[in-house]
C-alpha positions as CSV (number, residue, x, y, z in Angstrom):
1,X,-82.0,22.5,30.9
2,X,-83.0,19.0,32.1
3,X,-80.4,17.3,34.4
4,X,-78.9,14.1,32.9
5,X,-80.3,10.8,34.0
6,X,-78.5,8.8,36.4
7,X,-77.5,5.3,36.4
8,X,-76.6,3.1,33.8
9,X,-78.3,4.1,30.2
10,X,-81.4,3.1,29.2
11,X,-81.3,2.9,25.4
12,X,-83.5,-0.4,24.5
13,X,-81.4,-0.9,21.6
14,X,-78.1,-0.9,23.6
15,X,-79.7,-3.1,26.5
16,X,-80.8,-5.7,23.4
17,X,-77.4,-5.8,21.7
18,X,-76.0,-6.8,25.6
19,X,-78.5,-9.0,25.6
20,X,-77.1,-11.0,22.0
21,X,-73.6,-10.6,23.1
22,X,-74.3,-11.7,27.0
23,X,-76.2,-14.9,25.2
24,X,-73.0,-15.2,22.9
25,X,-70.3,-15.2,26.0
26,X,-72.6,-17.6,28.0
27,X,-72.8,-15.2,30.9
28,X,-76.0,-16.0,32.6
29,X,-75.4,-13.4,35.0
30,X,-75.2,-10.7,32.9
31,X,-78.8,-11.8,31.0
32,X,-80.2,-12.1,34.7
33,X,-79.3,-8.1,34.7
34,X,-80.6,-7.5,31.0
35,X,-84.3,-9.2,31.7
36,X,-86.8,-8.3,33.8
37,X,-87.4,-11.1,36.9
38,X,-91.0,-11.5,35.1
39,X,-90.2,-11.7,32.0
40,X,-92.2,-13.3,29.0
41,X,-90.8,-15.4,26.3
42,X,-93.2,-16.7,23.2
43,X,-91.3,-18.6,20.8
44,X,-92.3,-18.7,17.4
45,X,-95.4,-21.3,16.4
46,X,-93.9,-24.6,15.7
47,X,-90.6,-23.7,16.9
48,X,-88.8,-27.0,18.6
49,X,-88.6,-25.3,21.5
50,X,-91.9,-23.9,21.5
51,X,-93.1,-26.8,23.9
52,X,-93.9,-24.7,27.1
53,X,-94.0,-20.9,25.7
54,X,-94.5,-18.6,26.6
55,X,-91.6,-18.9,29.3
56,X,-92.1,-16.6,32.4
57,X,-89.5,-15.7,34.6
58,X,-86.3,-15.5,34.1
59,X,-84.8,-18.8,35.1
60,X,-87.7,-20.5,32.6
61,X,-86.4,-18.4,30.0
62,X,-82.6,-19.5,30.8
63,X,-83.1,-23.0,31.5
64,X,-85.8,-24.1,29.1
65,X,-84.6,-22.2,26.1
66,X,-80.7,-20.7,26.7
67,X,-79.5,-24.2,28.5
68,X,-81.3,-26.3,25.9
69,X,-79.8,-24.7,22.8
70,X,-76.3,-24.8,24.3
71,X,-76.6,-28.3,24.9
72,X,-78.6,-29.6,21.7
73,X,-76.4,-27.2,19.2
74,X,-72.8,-26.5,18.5
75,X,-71.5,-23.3,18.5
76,X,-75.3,-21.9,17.7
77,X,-75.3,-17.9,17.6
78,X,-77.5,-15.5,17.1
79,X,-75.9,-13.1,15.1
80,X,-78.4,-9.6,14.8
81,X,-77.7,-7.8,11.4
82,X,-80.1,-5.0,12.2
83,X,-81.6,-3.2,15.5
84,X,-84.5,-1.0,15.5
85,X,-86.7,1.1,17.4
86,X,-86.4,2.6,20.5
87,X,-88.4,3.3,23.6
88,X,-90.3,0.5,24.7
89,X,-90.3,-1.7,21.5
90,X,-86.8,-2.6,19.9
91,X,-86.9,-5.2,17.0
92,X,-83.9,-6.9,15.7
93,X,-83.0,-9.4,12.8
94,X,-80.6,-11.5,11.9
95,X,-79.5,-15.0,11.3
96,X,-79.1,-18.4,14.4
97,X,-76.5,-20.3,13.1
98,X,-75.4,-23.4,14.2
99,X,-74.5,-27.6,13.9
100,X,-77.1,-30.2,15.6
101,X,-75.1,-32.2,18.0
102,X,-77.4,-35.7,17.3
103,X,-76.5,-35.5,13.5
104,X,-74.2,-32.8,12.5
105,X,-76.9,-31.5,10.2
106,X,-76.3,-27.1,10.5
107,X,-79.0,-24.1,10.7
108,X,-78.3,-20.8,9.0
109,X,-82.4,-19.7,10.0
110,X,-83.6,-15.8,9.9
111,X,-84.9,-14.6,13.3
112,X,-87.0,-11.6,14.2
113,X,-87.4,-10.8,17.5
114,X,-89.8,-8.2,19.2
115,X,-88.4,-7.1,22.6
116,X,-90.9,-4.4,24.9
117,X,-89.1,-3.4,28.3
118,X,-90.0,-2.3,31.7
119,X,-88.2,-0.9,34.2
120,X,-85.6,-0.6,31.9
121,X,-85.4,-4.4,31.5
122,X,-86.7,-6.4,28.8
123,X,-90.2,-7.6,29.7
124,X,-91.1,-9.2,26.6
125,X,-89.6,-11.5,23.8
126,X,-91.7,-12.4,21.0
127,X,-89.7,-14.3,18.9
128,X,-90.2,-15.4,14.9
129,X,-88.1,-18.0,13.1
130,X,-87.8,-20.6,10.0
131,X,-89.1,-23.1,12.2
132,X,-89.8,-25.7,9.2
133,X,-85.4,-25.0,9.1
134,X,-85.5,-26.3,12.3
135,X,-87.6,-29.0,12.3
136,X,-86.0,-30.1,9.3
137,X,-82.5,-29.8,10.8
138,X,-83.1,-32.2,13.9
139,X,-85.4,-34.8,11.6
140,X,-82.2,-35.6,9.4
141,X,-80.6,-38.4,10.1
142,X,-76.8,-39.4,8.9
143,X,-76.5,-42.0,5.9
144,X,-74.7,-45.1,6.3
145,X,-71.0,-44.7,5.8
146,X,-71.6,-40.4,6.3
């Protein structure tokens, strides 16, 4: 009989769902512990924050994309409904929900994300969105007397 690993666990599904609730509490310190130092963020073609993905390293990933949806959206989430896989790839699903600060206009967008891992960490995000939502979200622009 094998002797149980020791340390934390290392289910990729468990280490993704910290991920989405860490995101959800704002606790940069525990994503620093989720992610791997190196990792690699692509966001989705034509997402608005797309501008410089892939994002490598971990403070790229939390300034450029974690800092600039807290500050651009209120209350966004990223609520998973589903979270597959196992091993190195974990997928997960789900909705990013939210209100853009400029013009009050909300998002209720599908996301998938593709995470791979190394060293226990997630390595990789590849990440796939409504981006026309989005776009179509930040263009609108409150009517007269709104």
């Amino acid at each position: 009989m094998e002797a149980p690993e020791s340390g934390p666990p290392q289910d990729g599904k468990q280490i993704v769902r910290s991920l989405y609730e860490a995101f959800a509490r704002r606790s940069v310190d525990a994503v620093r512990a989720l992610v791997h130092p190196r990792i690699e963020w692509t966001s989705a073609e034509n997402f608005i924050y797309a501008d410089q993905s892939p994002y490598v390293g971990v403070d790229a990933v939390l300034r450029l994309i974690f800092e600039r949806l807290y500050l651009d959206w209120d209350n966004f989430s990223m609520n998973p409904s589903e979270i597959l896989g196992g091993g190195e790839i974990v997928i997960a699903n789900g909705r990013f929900r939210g209100i853009f600060r400029a013009n009050r206009a909300p998002i209720d967008a599908q996301f998938v994300q593709v995470f791979q891992f190394q060293d226990g960490k997630i390595a990789r995000c590849q990440m796939y969105t409504d981006t026309a939502q989005f776009k179509e979200a930040i263009s609108q622009i409150r009517s007269a007397g709104a």
